[in-house]
GUKOL-470588 format. One record per residue: residue number from 1; x, y, z of N, C-alpha, C in turn. Coordinates in steps of 0.001 Angstrom, whole numbers. Atoms other than C-alpha are relative to their C-alpha. Example, Ala and Ser with C-alpha at 12.3 -4.5 7.8 and 13.67 -1.06 7.14 Angstrom:
% GUKOL-470588
{1, {890, -1190, 0}, {12300, -4500, 7800}, {900, 1200, 0}}
{2, {-820, -1190, -60}, {13670, -1060, 7140}, {-770, 1090, 730}}
***
This chain:
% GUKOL-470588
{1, {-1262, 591, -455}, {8259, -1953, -79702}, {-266, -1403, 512}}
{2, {686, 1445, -455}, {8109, -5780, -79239}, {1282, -194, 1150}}
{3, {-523, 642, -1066}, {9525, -7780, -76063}, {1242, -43, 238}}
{4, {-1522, 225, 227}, {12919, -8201, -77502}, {1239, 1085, 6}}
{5, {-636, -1825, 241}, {13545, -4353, -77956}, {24, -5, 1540}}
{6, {177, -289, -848}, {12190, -4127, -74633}, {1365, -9, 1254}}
{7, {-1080, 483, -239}, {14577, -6324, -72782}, {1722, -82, -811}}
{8, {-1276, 537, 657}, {17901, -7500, -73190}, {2, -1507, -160}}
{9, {222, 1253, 990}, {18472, -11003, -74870}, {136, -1021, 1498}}
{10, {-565, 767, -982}, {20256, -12375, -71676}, {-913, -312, 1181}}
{11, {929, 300, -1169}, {17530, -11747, -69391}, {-917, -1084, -849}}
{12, {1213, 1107, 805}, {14917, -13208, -71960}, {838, -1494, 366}}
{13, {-251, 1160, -224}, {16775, -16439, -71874}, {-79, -487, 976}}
{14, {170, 748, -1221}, {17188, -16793, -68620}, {-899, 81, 777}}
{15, {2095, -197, -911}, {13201, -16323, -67504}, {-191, -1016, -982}}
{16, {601, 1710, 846}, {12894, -19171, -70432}, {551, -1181, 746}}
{17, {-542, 1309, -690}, {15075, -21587, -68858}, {-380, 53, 1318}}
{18, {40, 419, -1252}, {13452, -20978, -65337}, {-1058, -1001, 174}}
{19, {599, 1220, 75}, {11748, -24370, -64128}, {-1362, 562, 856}}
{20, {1532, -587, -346}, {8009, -23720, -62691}, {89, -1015, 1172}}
{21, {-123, 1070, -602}, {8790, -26673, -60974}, {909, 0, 1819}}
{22, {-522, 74, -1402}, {9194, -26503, -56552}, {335, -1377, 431}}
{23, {-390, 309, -907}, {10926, -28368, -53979}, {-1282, -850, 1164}}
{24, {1158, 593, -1152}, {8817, -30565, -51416}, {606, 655, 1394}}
{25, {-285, -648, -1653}, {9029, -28586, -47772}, {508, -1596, 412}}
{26, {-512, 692, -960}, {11298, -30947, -45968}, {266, 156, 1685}}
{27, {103, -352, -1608}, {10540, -30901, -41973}, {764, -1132, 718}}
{28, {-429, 990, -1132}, {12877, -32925, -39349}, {-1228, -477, 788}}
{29, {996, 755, -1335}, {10448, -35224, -36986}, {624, 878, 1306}}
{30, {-349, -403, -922}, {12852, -34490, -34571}, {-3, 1203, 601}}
{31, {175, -1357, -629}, {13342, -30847, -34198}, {-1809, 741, -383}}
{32, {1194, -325, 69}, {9355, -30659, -34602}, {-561, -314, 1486}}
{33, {198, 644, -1296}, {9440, -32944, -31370}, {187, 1139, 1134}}
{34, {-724, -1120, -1000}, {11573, -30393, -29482}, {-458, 1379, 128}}
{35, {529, -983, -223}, {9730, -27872, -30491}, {-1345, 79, 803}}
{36, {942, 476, -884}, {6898, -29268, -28812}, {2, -96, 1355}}
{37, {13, 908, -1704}, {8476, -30558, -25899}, {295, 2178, 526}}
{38, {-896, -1609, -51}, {10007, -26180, -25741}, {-1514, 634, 721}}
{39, {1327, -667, 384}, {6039, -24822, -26429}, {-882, -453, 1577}}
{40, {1090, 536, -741}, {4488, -27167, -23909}, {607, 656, 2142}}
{41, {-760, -712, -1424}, {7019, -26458, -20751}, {-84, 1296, 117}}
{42, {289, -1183, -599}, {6772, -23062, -21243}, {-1360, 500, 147}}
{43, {1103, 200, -552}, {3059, -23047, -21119}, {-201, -434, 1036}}
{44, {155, 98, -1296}, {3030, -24864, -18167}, {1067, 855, 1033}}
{45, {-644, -958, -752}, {5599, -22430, -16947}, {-734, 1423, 477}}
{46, {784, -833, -143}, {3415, -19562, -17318}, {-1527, -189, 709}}
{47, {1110, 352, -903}, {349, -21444, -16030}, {527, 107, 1514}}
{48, {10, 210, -1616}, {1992, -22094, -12884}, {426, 1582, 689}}
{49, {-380, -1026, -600}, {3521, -18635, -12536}, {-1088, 805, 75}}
{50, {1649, -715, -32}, {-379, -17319, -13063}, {-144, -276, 1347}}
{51, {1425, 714, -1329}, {-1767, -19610, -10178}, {1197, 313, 1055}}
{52, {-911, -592, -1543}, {1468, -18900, -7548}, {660, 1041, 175}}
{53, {-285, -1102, -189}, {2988, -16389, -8318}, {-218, 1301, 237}}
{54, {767, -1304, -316}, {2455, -12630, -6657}, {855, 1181, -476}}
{55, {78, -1373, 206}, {2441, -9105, -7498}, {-50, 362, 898}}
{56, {-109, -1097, -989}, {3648, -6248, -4917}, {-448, 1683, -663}}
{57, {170, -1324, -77}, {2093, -2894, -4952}, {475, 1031, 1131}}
{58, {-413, -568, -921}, {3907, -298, -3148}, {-223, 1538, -131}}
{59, {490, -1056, -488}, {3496, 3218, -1722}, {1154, 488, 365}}
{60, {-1688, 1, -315}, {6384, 5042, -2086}, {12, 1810, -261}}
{61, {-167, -1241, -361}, {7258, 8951, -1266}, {1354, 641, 697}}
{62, {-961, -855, -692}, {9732, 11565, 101}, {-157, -428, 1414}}
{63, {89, 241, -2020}, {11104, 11024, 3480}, {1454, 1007, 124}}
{64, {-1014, -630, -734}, {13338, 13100, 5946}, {743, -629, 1040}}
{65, {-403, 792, -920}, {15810, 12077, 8562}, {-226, 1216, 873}}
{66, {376, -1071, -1552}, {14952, 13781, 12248}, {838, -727, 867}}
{67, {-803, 703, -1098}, {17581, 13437, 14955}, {-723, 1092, 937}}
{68, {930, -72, -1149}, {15358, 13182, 17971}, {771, 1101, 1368}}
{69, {-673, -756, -1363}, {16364, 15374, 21046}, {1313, 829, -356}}
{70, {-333, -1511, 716}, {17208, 18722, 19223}, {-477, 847, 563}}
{71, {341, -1205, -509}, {16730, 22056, 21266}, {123, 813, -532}}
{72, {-345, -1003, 948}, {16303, 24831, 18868}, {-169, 1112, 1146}}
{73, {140, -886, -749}, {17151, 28147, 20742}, {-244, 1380, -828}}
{74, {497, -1195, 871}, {15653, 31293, 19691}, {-373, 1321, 1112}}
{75, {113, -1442, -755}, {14867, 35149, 20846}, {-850, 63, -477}}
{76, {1541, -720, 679}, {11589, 36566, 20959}, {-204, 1189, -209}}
{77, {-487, -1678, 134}, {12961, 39879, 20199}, {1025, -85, -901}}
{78, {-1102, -1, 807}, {15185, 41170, 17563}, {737, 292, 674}}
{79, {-976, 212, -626}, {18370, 41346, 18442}, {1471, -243, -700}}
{80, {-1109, -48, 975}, {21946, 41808, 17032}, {1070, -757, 982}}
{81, {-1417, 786, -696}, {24615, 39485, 18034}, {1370, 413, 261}}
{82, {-1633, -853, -399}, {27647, 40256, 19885}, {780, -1280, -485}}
{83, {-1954, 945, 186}, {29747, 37149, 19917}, {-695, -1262, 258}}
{84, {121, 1629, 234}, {29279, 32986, 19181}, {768, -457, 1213}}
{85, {-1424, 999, -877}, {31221, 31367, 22317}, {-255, -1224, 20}}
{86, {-67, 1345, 337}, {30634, 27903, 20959}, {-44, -272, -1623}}
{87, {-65, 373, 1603}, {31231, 26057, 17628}, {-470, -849, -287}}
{88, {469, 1564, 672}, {29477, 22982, 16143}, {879, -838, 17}}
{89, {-524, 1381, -616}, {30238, 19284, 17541}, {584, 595, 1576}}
{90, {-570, 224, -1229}, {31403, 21237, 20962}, {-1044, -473, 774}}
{91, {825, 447, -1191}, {30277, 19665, 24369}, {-174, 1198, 1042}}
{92, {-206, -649, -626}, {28792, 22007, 26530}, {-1176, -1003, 1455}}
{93, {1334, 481, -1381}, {26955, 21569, 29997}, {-1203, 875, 109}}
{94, {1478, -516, -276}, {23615, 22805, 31335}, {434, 1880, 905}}
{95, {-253, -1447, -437}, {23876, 26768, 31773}, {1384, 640, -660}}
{96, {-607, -925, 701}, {26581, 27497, 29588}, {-90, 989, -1163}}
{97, {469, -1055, 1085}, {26735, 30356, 27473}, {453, -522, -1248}}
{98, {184, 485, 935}, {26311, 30056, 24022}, {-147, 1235, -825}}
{99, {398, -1300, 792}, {25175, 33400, 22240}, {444, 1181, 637}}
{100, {174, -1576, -1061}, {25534, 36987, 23935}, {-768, 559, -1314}}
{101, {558, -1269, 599}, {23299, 39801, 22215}, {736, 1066, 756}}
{102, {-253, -1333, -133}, {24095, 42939, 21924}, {-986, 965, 1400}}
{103, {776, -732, -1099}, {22884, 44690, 25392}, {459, 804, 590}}
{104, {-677, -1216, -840}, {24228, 48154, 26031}, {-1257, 243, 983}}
{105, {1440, -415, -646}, {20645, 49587, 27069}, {6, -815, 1150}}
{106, {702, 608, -1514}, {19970, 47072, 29347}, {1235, -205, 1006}}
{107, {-1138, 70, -905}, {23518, 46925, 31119}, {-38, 1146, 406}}
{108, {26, -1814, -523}, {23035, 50873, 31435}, {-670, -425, 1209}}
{109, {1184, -662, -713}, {19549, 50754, 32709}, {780, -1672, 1695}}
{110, {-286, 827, -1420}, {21174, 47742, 35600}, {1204, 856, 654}}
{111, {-531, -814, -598}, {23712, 49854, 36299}, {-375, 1210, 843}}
{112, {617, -916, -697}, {21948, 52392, 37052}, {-946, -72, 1132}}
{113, {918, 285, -1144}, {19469, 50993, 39383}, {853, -565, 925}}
{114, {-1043, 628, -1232}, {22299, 48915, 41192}, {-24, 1158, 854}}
{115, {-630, -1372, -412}, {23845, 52833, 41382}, {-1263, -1, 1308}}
{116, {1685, -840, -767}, {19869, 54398, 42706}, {162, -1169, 1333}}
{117, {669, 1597, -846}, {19343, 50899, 44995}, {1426, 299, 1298}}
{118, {-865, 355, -1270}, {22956, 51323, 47112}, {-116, 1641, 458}}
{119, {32, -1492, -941}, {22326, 55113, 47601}, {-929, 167, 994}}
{120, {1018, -30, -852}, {19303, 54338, 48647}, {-55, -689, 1376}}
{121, {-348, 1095, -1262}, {20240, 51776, 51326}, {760, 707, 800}}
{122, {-1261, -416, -1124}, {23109, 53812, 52537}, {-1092, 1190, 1187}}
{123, {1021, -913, -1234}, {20560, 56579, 53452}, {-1002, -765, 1075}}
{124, {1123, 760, -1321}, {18084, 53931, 55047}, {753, -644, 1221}}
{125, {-944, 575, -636}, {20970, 52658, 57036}, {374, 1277, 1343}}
{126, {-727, -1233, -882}, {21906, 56207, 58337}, {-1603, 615, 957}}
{127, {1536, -558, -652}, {17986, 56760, 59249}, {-899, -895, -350}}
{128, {721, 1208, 391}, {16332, 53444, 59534}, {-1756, 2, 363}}
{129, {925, -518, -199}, {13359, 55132, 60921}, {-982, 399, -1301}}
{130, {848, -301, 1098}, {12290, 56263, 57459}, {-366, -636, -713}}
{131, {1572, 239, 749}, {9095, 55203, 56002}, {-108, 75, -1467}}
{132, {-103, -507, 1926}, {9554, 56999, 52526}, {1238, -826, -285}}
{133, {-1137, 738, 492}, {13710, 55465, 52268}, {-306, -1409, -646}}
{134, {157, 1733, 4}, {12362, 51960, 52897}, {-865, -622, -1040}}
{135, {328, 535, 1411}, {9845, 51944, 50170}, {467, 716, -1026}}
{136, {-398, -402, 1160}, {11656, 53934, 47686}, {1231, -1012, 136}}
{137, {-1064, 1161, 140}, {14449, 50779, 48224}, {-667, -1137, -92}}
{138, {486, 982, 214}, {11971, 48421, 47867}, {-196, 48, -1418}}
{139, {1178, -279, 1481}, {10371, 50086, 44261}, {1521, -377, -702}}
{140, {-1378, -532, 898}, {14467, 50609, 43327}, {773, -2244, 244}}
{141, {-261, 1784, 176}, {15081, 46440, 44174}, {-792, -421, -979}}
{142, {1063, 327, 1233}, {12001, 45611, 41963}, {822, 79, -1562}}
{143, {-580, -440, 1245}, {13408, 47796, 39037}, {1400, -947, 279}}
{144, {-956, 526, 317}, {16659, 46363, 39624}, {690, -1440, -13}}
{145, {105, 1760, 610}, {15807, 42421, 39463}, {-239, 232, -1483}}
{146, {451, -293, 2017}, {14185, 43761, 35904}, {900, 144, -413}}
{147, {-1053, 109, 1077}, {16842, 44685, 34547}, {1171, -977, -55}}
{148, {-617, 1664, -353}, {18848, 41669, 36232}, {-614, -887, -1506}}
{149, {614, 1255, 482}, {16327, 39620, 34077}, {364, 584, -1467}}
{150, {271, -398, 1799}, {16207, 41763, 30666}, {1415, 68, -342}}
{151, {-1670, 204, 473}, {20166, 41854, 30632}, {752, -1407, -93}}
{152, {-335, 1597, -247}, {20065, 37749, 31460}, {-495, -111, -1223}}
{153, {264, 862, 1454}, {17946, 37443, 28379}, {670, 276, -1408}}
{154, {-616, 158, 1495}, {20353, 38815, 25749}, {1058, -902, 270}}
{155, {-954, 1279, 80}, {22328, 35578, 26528}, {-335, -902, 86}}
{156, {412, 1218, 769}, {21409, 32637, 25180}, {1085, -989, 971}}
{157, {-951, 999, -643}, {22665, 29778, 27770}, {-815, -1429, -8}}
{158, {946, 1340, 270}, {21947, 26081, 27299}, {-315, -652, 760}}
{159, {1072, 278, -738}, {19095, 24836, 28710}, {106, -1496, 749}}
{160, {-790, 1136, -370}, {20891, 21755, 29157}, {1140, -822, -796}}
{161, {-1504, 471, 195}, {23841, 19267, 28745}, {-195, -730, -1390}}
{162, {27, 493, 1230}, {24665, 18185, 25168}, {850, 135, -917}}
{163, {-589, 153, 766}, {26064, 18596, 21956}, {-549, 1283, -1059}}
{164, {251, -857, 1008}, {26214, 21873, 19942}, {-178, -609, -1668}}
{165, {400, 539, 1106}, {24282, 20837, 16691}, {287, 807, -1185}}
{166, {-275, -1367, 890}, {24091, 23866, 14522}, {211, 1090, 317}}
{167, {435, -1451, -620}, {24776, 27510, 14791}, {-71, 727, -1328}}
{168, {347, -321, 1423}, {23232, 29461, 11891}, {286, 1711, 704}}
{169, {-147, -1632, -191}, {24484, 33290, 13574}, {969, 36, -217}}
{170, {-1220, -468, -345}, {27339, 35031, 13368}, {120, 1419, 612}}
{171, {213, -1484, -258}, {28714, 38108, 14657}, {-604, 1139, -446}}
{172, {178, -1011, 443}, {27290, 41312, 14130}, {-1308, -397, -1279}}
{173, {864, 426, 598}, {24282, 39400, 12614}, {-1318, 622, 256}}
{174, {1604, 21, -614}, {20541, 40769, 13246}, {-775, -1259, -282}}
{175, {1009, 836, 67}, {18108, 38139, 13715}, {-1467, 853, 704}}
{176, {1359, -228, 309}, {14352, 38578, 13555}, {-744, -1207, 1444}}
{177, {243, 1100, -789}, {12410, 36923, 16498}, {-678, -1381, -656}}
{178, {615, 1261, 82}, {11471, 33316, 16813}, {661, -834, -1177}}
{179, {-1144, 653, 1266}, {14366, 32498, 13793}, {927, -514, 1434}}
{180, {-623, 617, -622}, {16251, 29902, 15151}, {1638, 310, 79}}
{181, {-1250, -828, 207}, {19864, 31051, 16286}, {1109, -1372, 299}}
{182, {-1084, 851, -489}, {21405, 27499, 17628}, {-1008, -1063, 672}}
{183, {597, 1244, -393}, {20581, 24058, 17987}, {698, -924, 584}}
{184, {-859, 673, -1246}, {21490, 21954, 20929}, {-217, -1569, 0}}
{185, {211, 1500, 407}, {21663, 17611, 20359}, {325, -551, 1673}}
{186, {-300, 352, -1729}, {21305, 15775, 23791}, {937, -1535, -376}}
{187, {-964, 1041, 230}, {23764, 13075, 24292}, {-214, -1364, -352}}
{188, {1169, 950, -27}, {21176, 10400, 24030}, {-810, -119, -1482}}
{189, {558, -707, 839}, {20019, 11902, 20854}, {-428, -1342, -1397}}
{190, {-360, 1212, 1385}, {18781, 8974, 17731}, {-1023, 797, -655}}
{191, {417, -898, 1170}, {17856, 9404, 14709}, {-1731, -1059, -825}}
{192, {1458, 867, 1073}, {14105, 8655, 12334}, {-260, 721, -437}}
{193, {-23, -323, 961}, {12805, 9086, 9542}, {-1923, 618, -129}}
{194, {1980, -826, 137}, {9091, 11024, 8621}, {176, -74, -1698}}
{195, {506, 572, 1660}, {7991, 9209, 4960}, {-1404, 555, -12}}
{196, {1542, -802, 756}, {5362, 11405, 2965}, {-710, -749, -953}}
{197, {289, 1034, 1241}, {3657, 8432, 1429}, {-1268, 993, -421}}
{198, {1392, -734, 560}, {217, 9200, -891}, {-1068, -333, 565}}
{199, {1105, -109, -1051}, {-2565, 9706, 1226}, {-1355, -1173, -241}}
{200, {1386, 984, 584}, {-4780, 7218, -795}, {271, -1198, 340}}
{201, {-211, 1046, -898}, {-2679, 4552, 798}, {-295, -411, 1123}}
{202, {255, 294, -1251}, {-3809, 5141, 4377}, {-506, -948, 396}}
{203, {934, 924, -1241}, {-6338, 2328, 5458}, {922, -1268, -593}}
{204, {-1365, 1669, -264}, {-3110, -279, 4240}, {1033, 99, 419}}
{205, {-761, -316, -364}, {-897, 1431, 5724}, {208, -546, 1626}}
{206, {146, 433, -1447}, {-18, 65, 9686}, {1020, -296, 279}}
{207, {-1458, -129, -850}, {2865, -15, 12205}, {369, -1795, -332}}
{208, {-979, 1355, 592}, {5028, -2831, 11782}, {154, -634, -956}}
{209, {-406, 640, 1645}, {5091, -3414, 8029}, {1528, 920, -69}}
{210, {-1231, -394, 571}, {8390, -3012, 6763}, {35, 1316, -1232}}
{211, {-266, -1466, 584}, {9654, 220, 5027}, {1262, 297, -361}}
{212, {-1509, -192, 540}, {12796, 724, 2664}, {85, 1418, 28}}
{213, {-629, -1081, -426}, {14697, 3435, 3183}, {1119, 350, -1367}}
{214, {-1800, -156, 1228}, {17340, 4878, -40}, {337, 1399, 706}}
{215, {-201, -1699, -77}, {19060, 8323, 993}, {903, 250, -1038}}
{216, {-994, -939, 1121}, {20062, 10482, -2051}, {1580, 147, -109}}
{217, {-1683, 10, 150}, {23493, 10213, -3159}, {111, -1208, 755}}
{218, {-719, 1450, -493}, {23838, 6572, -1812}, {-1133, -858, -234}}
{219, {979, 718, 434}, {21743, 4873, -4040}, {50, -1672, -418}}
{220, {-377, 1145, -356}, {23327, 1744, -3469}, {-338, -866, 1193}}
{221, {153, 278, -1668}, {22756, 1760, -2}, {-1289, 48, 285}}
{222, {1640, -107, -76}, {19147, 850, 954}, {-57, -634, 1774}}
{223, {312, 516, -1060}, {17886, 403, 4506}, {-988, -242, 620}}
{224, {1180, 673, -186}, {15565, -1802, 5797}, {-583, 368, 1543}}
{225, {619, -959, -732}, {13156, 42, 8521}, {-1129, -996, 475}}
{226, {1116, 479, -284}, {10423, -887, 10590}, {-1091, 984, 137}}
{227, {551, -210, 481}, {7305, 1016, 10249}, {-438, 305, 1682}}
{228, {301, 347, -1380}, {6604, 2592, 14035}, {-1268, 905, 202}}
{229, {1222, -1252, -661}, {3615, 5107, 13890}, {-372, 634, -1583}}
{230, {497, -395, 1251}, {1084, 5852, 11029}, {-721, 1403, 579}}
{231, {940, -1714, -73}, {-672, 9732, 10821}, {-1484, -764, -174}}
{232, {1362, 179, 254}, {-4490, 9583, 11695}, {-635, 632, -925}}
{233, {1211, -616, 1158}, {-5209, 11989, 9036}, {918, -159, -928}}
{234, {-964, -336, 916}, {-4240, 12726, 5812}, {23, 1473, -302}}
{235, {-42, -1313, 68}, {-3190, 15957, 5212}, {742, 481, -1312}}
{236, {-77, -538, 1236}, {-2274, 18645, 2621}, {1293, 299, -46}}
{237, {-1172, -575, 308}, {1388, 19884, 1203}, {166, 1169, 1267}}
{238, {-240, -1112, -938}, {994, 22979, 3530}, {335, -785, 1539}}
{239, {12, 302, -939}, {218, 21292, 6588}, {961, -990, 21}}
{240, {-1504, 1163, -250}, {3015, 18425, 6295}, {964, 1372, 146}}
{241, {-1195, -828, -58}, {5584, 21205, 5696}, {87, 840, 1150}}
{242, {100, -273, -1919}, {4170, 22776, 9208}, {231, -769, 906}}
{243, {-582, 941, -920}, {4806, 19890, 10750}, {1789, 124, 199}}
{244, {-1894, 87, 275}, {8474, 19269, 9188}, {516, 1104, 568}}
{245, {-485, -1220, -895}, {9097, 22926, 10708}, {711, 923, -805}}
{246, {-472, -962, 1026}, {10401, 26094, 8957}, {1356, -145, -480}}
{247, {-1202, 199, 641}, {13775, 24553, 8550}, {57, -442, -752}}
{248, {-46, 1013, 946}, {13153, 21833, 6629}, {-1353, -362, -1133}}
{249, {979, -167, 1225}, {9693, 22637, 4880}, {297, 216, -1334}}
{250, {-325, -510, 1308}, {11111, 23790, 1651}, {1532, -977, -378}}
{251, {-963, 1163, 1017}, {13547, 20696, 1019}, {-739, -1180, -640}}
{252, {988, 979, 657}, {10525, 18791, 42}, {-870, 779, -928}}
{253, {925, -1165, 889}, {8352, 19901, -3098}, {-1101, -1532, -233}}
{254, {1144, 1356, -426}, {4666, 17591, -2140}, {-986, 1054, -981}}
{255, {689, 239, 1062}, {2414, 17593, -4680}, {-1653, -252, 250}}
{256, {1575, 405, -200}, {-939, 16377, -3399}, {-146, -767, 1550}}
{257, {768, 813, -1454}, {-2776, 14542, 102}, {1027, -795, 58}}
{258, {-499, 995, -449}, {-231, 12772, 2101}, {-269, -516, 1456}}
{259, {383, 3, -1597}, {-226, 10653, 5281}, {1703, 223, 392}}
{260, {-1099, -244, -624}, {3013, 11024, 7639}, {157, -1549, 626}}
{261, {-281, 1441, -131}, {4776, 7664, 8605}, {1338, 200, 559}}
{262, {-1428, -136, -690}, {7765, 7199, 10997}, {3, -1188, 178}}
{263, {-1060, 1462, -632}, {10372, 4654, 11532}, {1195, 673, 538}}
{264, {-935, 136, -540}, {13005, 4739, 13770}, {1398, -119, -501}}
{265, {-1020, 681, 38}, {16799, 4098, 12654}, {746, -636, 1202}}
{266, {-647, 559, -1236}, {18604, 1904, 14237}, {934, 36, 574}}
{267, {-1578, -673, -274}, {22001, 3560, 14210}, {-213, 845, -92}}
{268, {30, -1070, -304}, {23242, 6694, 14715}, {901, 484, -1591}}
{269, {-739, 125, 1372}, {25663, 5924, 11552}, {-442, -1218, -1312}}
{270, {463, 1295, 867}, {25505, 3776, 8235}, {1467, 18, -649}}
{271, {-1054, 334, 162}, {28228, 2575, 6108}, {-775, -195, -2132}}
{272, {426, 338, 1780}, {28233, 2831, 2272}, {1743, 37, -911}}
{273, {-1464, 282, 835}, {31570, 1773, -341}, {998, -157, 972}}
{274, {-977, 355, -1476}, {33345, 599, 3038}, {55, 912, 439}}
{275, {-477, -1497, -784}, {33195, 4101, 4522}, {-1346, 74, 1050}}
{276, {1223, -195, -832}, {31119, 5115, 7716}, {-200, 1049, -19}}
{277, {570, -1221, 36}, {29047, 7991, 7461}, {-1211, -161, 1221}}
{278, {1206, -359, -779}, {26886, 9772, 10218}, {-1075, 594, -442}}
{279, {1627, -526, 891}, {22929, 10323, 9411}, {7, 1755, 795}}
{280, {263, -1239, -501}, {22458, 14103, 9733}, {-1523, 560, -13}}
{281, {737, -627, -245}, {19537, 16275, 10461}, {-59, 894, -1288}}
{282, {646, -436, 1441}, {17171, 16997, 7350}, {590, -555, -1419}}
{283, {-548, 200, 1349}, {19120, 14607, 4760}, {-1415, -816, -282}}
{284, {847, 497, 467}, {16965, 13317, 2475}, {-209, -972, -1000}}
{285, {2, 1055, 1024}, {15576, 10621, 101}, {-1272, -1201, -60}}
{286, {743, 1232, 687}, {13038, 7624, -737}, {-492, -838, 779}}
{287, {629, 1304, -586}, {10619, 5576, 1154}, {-1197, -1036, -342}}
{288, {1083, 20, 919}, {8629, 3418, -52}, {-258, -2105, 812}}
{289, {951, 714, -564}, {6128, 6, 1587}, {-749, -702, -808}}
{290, {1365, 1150, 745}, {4112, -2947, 252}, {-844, 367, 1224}}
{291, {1616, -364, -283}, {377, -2180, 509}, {-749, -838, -79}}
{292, {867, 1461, 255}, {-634, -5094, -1280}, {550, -926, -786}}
{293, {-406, 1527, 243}, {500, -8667, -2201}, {-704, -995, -436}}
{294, {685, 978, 846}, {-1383, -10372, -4688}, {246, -682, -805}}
{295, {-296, 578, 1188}, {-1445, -13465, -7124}, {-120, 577, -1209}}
{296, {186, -311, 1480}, {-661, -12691, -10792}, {-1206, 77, -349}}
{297, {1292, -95, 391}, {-3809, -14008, -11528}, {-1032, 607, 38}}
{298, {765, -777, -589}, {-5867, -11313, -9915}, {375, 895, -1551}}
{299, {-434, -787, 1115}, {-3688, -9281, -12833}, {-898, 148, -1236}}
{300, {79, 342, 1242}, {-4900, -11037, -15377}, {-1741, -203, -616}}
{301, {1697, 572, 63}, {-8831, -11911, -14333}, {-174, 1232, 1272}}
{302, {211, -610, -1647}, {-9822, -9012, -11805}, {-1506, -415, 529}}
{303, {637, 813, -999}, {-12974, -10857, -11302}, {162, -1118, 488}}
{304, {-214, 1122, -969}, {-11706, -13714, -10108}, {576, 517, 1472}}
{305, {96, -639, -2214}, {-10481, -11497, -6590}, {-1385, -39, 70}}
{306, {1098, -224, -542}, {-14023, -10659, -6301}, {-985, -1474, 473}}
{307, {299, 1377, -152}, {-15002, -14346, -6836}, {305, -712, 1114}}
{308, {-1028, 827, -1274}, {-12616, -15892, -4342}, {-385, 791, 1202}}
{309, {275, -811, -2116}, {-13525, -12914, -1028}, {-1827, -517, -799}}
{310, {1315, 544, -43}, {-17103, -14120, -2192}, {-324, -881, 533}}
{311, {751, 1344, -241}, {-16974, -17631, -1948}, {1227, -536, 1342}}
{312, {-380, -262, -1272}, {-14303, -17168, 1104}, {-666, 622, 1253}}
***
């Protein structure tokens, strides 16, 4: 089959009539200039942002909010609740009641010794001479401060003047000892924060460096902290969450060696999309600290740091 079969006629012709013959590259002076003058500024743009410009490394972890001067009240005995006589945000004073337990038993056993204790008096009264009356009213006062005291302790009264914080009982509830039944806020009460930075940060870590603050769900809102007390050790997931305390251990999930780091807030409230909101007890969210502040150039040459603390 020759060339002509192959193709069609129209193409053949028009691959004969194509010229072999190029074009001379035509380049502007000018926009060769500009490209020059473009190439050279941004080189020296990048030189200079090498030699002044710095790099922040930061150290950044879970944090909690703690409102300071919190009285958690608790029983060291189980114990079934009779009745709440306070509600969260009331004001109470120093010695008011707050809880009752359930205390038939021990209202019996005071009754009953009151009973034993005035029979006994009436007879020492009628024959003050007797020896045996006078200490069987002494043994029957004893018993009947005890049960004074063991019928005082199924009532939970506050230890002082403040601000009902939480109450996690209700009626007809059993609690387990040493579970917290009601938490008391003193009037005085502010609030800070405990940041779980990574433990490998510690020896740059130090009080008065600054410390951002984000809390979850207001990730707009960032607050700028001062940095008031670093942890001497570093410690493990377990032991931070013993610290934080059995309420709030298990709203953090820690991962490896941290140190503990507090700052202060400086309000009691914050303000986010024009609205004021109060910081509560155990909200949580994001803290995070420059460690270190170095020129680019360190980036780019890491022996030249070693060079420079050498010949410094």
């Amino acid at each position: 089959m020759s060339v002509r079969q192959l193709f069609r006629r129209e193409a053949i012709e028009h691959q004969a009539s194509r010229s072999s013959r190029a074009d001379v590259l035509r380049i502007s002076s000018a926009s060769t200039a500009w490209a020059m003058r473009l190439l050279s500024a941004a080189l020296v743009g990048a030189l200079f942002f090498i030699c002044v410009g710095r790099v922040n490394e930061y150290a950044s972890g879970p944090a909690l909010i703690r409102i300071d001067g919190r009285t958690a009240l608790s029983t060291s005995h189980a114990a079934l609740v009779s009745s709440v006589e306070v509600a969260p945000g009331q004001h109470v004073e120093e010695g008011a009641i707050l809880v009752r337990l359930y205390a038939s038993e021990e209202a019996a056993e005071l009754e009953s010794a009151t009973r034993e204790f005035d029979d006994q008096l009436v007879k020492l009264m009628q024959r003050p001479d007797d020896v045996g009356a006078r200490e069987a009213l002494v043994a029957l006062r004893t018993r009947r401060e005890l049960a004074r005291s063991r019928l005082e302790q199924r009532t939970l009264r506050a230890p002082h003047r403040g601000v009902v914080a939480d109450v996690r009982v209700r009626p007809g509830q059993l609690i387990e000892p040493g579970v917290s039944v009601l938490e008391l806020r003193g009037e005085q009460a502010q609030g800070s924060i405990v940041a779980m930075l990574p433990g490998r940060y510690r020896p740059l870590l130090k009080a008065g460096a600054k410390l951002r603050f984000e809390l979850d769900g207001f990730q707009r809102r960032t607050h700028e902290l001062t940095v008031d007390d670093v942890g001497d050790q570093i410690v493990g997931p377990t032991e931070a969450a013993r610290y934080l305390g059995r309420d709030m251990a298990d709203a953090l999930q820690l991962s490896g060696p941290v140190v503990l780091v507090q700052a202060r807030l400086p309000a009691g409230t914050f303000e986010a999309d024009g609205e004021s909101f109060q910081f509560a007890h155990g909200m949580h969210g994001k803290a995070e600290t420059i460690v270190r502040n170095e020129p680019v150039a360190y980036a780019f040459l890491p022996g030249l740091k070693q060079w420079v603390n050498r010949v410094w």
